[in-house]
VOPAGU-2260 file (C-alpha; in pm, 1 decimal, decimal comma):
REM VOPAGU-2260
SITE   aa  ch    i         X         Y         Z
SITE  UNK   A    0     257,1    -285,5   -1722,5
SITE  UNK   A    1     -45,9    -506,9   -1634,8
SITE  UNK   A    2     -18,6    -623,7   -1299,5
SITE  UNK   A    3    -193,0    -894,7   -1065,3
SITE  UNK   A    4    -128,4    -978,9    -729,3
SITE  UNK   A    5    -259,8   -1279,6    -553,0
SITE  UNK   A    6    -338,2   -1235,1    -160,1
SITE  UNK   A    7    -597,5   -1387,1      27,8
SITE  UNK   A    8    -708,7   -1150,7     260,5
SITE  UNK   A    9    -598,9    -802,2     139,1
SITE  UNK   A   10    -558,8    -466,9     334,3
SITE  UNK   A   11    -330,5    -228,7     306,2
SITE  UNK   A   12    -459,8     -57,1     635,9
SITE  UNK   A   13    -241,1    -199,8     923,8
SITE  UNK   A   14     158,1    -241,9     995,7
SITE  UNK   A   15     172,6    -583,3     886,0
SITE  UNK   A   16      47,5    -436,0     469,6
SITE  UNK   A   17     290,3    -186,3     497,5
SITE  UNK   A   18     560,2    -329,2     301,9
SITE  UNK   A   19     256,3    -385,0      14,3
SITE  UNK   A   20      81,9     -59,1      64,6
SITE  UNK   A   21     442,6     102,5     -43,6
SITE  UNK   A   22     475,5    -103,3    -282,3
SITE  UNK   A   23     134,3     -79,1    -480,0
SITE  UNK   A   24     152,9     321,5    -419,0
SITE  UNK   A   25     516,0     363,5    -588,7
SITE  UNK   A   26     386,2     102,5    -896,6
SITE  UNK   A   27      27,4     326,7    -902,5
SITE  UNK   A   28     228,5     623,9    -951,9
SITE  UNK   A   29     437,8     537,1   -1206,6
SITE  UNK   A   30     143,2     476,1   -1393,5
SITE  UNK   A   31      76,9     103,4   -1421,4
SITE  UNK   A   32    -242,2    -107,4   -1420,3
SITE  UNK   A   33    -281,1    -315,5   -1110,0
SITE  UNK   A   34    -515,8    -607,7   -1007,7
SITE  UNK   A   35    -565,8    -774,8    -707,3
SITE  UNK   A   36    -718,3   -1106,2    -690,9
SITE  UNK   A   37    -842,9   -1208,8    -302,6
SITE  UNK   A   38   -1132,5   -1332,5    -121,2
SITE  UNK   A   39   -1180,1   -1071,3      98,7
SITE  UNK   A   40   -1062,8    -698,2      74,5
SITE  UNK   A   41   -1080,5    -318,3     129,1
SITE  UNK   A   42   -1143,6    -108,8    -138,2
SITE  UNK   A   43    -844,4     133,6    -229,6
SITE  UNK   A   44    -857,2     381,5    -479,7
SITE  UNK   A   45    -659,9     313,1    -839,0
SITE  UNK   A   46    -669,8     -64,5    -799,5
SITE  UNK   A   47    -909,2    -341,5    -943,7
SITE  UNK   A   48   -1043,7    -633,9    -755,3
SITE  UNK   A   49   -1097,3    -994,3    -874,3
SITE  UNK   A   50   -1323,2   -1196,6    -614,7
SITE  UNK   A   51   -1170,9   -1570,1    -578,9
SITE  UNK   A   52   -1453,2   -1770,6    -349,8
SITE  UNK   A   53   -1332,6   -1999,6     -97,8
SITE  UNK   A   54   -1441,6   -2287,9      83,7
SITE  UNK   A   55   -1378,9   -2181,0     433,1
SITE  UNK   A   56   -1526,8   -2501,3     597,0
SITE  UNK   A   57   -1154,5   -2645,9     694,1
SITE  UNK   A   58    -789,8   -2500,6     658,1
SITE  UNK   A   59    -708,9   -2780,1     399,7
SITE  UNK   A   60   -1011,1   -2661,7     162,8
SITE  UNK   A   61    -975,8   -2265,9     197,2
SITE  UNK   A   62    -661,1   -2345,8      76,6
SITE  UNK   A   63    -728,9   -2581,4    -218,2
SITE  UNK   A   64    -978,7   -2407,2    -326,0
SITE  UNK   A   65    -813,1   -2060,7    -326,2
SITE  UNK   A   66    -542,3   -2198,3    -499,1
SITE  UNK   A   67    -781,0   -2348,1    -790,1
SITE  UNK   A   68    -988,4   -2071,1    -785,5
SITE  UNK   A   69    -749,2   -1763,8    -847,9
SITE  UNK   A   70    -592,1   -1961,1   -1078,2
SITE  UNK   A   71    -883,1   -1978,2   -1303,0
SITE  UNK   A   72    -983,9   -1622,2   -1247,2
SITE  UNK   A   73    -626,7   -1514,2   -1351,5
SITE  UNK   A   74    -665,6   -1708,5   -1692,9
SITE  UNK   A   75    -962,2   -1485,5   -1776,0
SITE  UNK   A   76    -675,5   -1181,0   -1865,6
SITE  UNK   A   77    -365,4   -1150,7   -1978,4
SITE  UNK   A   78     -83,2    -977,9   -1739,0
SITE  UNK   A   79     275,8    -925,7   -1774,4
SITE  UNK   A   80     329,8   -1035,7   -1437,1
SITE  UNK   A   81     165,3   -1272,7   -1140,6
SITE  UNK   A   82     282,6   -1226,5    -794,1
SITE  UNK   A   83     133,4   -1442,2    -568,1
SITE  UNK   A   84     194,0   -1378,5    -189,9
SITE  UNK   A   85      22,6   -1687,2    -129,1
SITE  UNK   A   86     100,6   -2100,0    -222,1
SITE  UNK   A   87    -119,5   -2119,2    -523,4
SITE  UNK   A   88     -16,9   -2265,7    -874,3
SITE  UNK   A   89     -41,4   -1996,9   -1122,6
SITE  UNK   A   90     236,5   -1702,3   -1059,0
SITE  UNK   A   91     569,1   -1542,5   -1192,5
SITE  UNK   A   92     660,3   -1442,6    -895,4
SITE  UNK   A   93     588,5   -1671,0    -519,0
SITE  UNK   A   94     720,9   -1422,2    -230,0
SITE  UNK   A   95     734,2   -1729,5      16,5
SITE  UNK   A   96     659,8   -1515,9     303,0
SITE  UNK   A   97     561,9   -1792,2     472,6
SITE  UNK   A   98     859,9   -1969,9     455,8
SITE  UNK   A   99     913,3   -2341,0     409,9
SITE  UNK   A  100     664,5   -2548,7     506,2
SITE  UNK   A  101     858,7   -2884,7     513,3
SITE  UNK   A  102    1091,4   -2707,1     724,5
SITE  UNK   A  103     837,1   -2598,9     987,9
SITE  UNK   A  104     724,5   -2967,8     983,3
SITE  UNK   A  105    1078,2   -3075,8    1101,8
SITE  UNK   A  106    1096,7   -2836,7    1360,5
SITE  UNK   A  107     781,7   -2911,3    1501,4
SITE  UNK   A  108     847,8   -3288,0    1469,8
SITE  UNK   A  109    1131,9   -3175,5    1757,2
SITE  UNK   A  110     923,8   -3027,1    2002,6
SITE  UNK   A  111     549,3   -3166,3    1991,2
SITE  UNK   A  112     400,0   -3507,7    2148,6
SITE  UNK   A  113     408,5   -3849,5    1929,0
SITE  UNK   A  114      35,4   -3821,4    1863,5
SITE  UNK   A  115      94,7   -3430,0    1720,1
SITE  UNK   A  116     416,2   -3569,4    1504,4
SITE  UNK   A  117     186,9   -3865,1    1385,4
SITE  UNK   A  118    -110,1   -3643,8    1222,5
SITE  UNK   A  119     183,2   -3467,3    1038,0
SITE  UNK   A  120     165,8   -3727,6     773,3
SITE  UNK   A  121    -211,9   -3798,1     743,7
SITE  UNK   A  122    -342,6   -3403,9     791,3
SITE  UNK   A  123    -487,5   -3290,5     440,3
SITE  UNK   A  124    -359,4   -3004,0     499,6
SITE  UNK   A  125      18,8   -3079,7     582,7
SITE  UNK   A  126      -6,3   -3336,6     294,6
SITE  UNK   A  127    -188,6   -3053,7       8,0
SITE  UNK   A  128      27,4   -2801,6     143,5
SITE  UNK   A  129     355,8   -3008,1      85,6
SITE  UNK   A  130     252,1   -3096,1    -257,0
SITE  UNK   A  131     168,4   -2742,2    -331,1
SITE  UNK   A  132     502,8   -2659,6    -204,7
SITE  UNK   A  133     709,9   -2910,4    -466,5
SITE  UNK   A  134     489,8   -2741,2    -753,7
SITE  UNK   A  135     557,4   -2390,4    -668,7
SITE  UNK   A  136     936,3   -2426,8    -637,1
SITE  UNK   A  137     931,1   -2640,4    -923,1
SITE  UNK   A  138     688,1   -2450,1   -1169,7
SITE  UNK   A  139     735,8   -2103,0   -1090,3
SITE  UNK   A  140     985,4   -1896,2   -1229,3
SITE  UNK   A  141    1136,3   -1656,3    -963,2
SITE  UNK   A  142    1102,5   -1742,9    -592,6
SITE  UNK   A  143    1147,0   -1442,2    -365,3
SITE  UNK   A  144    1202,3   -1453,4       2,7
SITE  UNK   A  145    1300,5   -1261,4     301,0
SITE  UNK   A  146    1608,0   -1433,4     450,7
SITE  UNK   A  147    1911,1   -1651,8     334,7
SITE  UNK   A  148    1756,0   -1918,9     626,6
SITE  UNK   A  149    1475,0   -1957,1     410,0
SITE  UNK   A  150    1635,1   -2020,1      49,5
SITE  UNK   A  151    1877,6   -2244,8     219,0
SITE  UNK   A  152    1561,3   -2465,8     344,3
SITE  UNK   A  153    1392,0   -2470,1      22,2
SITE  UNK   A  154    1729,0   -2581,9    -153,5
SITE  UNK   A  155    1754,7   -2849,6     120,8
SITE  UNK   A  156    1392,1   -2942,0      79,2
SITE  UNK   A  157    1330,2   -2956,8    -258,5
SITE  UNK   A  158    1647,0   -2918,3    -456,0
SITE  UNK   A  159    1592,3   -2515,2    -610,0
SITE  UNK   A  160    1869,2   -2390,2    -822,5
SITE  UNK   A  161    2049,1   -2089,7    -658,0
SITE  UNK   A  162    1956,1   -1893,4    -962,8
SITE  UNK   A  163    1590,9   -1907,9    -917,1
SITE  UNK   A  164    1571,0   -1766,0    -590,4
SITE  UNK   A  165    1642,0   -1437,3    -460,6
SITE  UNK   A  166    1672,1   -1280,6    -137,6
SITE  UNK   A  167    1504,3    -971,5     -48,0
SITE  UNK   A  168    1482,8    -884,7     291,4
SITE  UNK   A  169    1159,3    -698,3     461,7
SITE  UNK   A  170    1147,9    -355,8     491,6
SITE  UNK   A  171    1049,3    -134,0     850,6
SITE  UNK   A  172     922,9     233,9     861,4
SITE  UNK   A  173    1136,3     455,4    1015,4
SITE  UNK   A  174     945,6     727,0    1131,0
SITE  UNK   A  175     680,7     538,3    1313,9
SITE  UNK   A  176     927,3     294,6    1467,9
SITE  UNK   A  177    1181,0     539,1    1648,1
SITE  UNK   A  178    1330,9     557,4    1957,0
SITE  UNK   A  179    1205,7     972,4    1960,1
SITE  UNK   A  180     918,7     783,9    2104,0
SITE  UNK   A  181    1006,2     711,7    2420,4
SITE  UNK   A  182     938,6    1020,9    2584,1
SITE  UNK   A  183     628,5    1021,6    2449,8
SITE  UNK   A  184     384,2     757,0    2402,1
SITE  UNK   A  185     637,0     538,4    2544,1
SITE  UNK   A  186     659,0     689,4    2901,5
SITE  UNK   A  187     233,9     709,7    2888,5
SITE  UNK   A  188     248,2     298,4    2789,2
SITE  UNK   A  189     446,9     264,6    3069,2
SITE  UNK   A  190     243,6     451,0    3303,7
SITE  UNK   A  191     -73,7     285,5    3181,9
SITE  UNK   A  192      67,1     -48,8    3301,5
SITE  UNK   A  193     216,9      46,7    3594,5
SITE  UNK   A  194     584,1      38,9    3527,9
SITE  UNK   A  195     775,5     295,7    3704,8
SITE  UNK   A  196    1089,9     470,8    3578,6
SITE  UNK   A  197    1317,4     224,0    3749,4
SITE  UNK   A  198    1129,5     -43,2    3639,3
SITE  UNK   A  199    1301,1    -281,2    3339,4
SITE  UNK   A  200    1022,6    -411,2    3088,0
SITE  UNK   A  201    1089,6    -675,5    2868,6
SITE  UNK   A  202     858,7    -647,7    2519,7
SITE  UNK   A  203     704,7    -965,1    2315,0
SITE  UNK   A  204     519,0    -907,9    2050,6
SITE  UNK   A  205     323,0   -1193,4    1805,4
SITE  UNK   A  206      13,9   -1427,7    1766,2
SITE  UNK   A  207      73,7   -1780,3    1810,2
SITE  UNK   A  208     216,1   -1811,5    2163,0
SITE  UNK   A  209     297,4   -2224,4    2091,9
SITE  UNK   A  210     539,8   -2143,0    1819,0
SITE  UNK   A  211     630,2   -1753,6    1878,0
SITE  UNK   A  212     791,0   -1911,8    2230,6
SITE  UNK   A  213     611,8   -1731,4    2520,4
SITE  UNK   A  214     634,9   -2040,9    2754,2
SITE  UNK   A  215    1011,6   -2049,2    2694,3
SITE  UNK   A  216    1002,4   -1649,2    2781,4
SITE  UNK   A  217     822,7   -1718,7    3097,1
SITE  UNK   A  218     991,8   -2036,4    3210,0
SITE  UNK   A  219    1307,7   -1799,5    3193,7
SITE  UNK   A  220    1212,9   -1505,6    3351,8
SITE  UNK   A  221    1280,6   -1670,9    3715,4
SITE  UNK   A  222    1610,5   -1670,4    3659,3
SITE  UNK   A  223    1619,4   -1269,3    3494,4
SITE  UNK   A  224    1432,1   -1168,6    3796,5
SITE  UNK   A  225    1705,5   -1318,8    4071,0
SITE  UNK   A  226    1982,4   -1145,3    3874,0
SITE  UNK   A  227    1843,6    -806,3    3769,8
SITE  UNK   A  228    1833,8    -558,6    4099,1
SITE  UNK   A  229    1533,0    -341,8    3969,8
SITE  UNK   A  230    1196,6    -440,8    3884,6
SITE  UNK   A  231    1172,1    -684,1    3562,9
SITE  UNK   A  232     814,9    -709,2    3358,8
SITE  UNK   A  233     768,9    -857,7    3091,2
SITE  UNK   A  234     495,9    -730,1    2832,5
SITE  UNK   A  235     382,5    -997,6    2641,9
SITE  UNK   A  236     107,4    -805,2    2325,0
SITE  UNK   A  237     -57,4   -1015,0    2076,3
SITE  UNK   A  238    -341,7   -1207,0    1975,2
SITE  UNK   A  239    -385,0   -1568,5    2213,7
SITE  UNK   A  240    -492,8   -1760,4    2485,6
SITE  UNK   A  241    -325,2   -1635,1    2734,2
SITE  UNK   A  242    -483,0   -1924,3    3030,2
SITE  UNK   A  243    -244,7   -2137,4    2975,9
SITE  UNK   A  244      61,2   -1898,3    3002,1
SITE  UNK   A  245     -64,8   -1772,4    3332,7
SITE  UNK   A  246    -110,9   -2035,3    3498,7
SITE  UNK   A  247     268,1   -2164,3    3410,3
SITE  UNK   A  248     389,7   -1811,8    3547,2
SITE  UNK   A  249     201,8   -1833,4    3845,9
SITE  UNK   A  250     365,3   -2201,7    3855,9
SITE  UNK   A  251     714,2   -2070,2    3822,4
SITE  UNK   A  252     639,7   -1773,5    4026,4
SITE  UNK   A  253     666,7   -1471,2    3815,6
SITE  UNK   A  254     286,5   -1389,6    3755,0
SITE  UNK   A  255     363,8   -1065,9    3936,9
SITE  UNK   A  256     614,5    -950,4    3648,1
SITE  UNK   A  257     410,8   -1053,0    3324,4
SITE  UNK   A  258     119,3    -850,0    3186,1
SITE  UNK   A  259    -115,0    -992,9    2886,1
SITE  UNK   A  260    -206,0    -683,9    2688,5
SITE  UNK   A  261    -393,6    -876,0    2375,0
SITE  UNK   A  262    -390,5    -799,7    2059,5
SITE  UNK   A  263    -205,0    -420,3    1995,1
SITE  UNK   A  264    -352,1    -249,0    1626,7
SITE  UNK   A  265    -118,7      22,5    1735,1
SITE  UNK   A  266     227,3    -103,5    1832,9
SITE  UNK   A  267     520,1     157,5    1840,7
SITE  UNK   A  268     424,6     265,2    2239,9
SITE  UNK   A  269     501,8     -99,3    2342,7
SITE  UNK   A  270     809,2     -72,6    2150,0
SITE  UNK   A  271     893,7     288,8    2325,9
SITE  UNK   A  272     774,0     157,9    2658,5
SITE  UNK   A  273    1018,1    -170,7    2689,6
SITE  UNK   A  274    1376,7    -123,3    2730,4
SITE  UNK   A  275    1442,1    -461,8    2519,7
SITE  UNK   A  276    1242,3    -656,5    2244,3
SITE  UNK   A  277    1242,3   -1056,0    2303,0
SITE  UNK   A  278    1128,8   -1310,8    2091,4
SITE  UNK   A  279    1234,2   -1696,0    2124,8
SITE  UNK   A  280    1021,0   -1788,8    1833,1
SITE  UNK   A  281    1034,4   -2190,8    1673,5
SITE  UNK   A  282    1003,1   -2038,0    1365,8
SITE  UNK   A  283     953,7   -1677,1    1166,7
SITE  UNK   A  284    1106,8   -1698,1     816,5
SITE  UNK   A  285    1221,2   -1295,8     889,5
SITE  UNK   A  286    1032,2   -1152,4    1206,8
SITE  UNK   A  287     864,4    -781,5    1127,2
SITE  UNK   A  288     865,0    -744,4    1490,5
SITE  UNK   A  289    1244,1    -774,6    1561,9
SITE  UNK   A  290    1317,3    -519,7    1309,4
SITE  UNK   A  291     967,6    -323,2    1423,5
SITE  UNK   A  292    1200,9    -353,3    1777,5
SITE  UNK   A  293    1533,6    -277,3    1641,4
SITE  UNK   A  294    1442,4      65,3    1448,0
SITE  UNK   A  295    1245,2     187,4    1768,4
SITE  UNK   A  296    1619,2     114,6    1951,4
SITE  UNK   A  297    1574,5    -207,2    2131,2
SITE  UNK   A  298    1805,6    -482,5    2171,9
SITE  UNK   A  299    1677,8    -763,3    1989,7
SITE  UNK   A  300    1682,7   -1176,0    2131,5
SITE  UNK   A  301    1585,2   -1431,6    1902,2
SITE  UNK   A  302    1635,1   -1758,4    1799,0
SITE  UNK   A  303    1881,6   -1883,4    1490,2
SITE  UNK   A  304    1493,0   -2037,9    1341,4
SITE  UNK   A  305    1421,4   -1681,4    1305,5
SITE  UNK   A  306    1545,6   -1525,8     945,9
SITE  UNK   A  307    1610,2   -1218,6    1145,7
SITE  UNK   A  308    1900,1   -1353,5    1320,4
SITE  UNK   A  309    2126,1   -1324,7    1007,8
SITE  UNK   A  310    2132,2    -939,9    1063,6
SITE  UNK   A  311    2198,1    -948,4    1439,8
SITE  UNK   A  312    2578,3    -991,5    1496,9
SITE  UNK   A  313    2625,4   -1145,2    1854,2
SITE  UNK   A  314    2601,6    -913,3    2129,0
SITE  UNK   A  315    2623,3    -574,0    1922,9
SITE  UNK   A  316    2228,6    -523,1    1830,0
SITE  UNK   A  317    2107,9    -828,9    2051,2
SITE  UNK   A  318    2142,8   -1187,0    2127,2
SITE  UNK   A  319    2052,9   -1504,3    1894,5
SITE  UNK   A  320    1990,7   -1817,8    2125,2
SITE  UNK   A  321    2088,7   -2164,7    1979,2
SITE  UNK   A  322    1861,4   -2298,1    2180,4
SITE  UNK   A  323    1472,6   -2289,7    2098,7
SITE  UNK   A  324    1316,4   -2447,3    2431,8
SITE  UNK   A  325    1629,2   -2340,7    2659,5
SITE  UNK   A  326    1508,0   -2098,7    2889,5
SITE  UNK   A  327    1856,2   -2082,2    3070,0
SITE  UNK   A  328    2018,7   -2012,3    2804,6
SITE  UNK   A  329    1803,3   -1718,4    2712,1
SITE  UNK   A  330    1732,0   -1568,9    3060,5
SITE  UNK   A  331    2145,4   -1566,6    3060,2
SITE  UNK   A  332    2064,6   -1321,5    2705,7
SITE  UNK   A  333    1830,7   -1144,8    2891,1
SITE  UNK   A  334    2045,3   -1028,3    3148,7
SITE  UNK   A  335    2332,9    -927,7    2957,5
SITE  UNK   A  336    2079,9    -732,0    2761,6
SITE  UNK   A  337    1970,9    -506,3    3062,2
SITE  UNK   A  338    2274,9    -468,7    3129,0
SITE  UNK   A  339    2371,7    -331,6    2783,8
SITE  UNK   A  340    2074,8    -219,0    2695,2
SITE  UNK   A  341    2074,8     152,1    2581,6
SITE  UNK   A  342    2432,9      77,3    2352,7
SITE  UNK   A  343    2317,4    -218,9    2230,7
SITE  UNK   A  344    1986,8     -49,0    2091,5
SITE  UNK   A  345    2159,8     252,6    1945,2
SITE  UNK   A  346    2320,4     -23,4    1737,1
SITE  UNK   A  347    2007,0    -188,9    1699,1
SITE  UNK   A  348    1826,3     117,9    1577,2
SITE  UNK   A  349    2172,2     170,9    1355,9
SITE  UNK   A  350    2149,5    -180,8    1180,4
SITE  UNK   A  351    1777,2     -70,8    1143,5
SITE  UNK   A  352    1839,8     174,0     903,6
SITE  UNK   A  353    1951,3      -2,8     627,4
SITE  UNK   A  354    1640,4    -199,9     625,3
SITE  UNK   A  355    1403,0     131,7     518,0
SITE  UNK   A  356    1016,9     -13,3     383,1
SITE  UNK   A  357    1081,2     224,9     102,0
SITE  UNK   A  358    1430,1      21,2      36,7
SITE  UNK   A  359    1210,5    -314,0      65,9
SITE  UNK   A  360     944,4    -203,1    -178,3
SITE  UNK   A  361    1229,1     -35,1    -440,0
SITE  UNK   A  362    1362,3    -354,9    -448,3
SITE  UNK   A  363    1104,0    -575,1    -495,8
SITE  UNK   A  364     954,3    -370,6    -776,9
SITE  UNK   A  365    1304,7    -385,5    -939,8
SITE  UNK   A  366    1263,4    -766,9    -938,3
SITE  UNK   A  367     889,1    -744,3   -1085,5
SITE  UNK   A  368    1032,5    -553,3   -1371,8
SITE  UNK   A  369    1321,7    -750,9   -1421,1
SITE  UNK   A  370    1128,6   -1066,1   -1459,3
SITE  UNK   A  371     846,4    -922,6   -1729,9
SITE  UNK   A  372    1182,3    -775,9   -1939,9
SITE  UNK   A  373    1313,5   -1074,1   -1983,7
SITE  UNK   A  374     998,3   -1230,6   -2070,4
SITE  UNK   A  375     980,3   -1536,0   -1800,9
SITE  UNK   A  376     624,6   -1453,4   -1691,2
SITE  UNK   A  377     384,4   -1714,6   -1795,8
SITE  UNK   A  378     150,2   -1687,5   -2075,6
């Protein structure tokens, strides 16, 4: 088969390509012709590139324009599928990776200031994105995303049939996220940041503090430190300003336990190093992290706005928090966590394994085949 795929920036160096990477090698082996339309790339071997120029001068028009752009460069061939891992207009396939705009709108519309709620509605790019939204699960044929929280919102939102969306959850590697790691690089991570044996680490991991929940994290770490006899730090990795978040833990009086680390290219030793995996997010239509945390044997607390939470069952591999701003409600998860924490991540690391990246990308190629067989790719 001819194949394109549509991704803005592409690279399939790094943990967050992964499940594309396997997914592009499996297809080039089996022989089939692959294209990849993006504005900015790395080369790999066996796979052609299709520039699409942006206007990067504001969100709103790197995004219209990308969307216009590939479209027109995909007209220029003929494929027997489109896969578009972005919200542009001319695809077979959408994986909404992303999730659901409209939904994220809502959520936000619960947590931020009037004046924040208010530029919703006259943002260009809220209002082009929302439009762009109503095409795409109008227009395109299959809709594929990564948790049942996510088709649910897009039925709510804009009225899909079931039959034109399918689930297919992400995928983890199992041999770089393992708990064999902990005696390893995990007991050197430690050391580096100077958490002793006895010590209990907490582990967050994501970009986008505001809406991955690290104030909520710190705000309830007062009440994990009063009721937890040993040591409690919490390691909070990813890309940020972390000014803001320091200055509320100094205000709450935990700046002692937390530790910025910045942005981590290589991951697992936080993973090996913590002895749970916390992430009280606003929203993550499925959270790589979580199951990054769960196959490297961590308990996992999250929020129910997290797609991730339909494969935690209560208190067995982790915690889900009704709450997303409650941060007695999830220092009371934290602490039962500790307290369970090496049984609970057994069954973590357990639930982990049915979630292979292989499995992921198996699956979604099934799906790309599927839909050029029975001919509803566009023309």
């Amino acid at each position: 088969m001819r194949l394109a795929f549509v991704k803005k920036r592409f690279s399939t160096h790094g943990g967050a390509e992964l499940y594309l990477r396997t997914m592009l090698g499996a297809l080039m082996r089996e022989g089939h012709e692959l294209h990849i339309f993006a504005n900015r790339w790395t080369d790999e071997q066996g796979l052609a590139f299709h520039k699409v120029n942006i206007i990067q001068a504001t969100s709103f028009l790197s995004a219209l324009t990308f969307s216009w752009n590939s479209a027109r460069e995909l007209k220029k061939g003929h494929f027997d599928c489109v896969v578009s891992f972005e919200r542009t207009e001319h695809q077979d396939i959408y994986r909404a990776g992303d999730g659901c705009h409209r939904a994220w709108l809502d959520i936000r519309s619960g947590v931020e200031p009037l004046y924040r709620r208010l530029s919703f509605s006259i943002n260009p790019f809220h209002r082009y994105t929302l439009a762009l939204e109503a095409k795409i699960f109008s227009d395109t044929p299959l809709i594929i995303v990564n948790s049942e929280m996510v088709k649910k919102q897009i039925q709510r939102y804009y009225g899909a049939p079931d039959e034109k969306i399918t689930v297919a959850y992400n995928g983890v590697d199992l041999d770089v996220y393992s708990p064999a790691n902990k005696s390893g690089c995990g007991k050197a991570m430690r050391g580096k940041h100077g958490i002793r044996d006895e010590d209990r680490a907490l582990l967050f991991v994501g970009s986008g503090f505001g809406r991955k929940g690290v104030a909520t994290l710190i705000k309830a770490l007062p009440g994990v430190v009063r009721h937890i006899p040993e040591r409690v730090v919490a390691l909070i990795a990813g890309k940020g300003d972390s000014g803001h978040y320091r200055e509320l833990a100094q205000r709450v009086g935990v700046s002692d336990n937390v530790i910025f680390t910045g942005a981590q290219p290589e991951i697992a030793g936080y993973y090996a190093a913590a002895d749970i995996f916390v992430l009280p997010t606003l929203y993550d239509p499925f959270s790589n992290a979580c199951l990054e945390a769960m196959a490297s044997g961590l308990p996992v607390i999250t929020t129910r706005n997290n797609g991730v939470a339909e494969i935690i069952e209560q208190g067995r591999e982790g915690f889900v928090t009704e709450s997303l701003t409650d941060p007695e409600e999830l220092s009371g998860r934290i602490i039962l966590a500790l307290r369970d924490a090496e049984a609970m991540g057994v069954r973590a690391r357990a639930k982990a394994e049915q979630f292979s990246i292989r499995y992921a990308a198996e699956r979604f190629i099934g799906l790309i085949k599927e839909a050029a067989v029975h001919s509803i790719c566009i023309d």
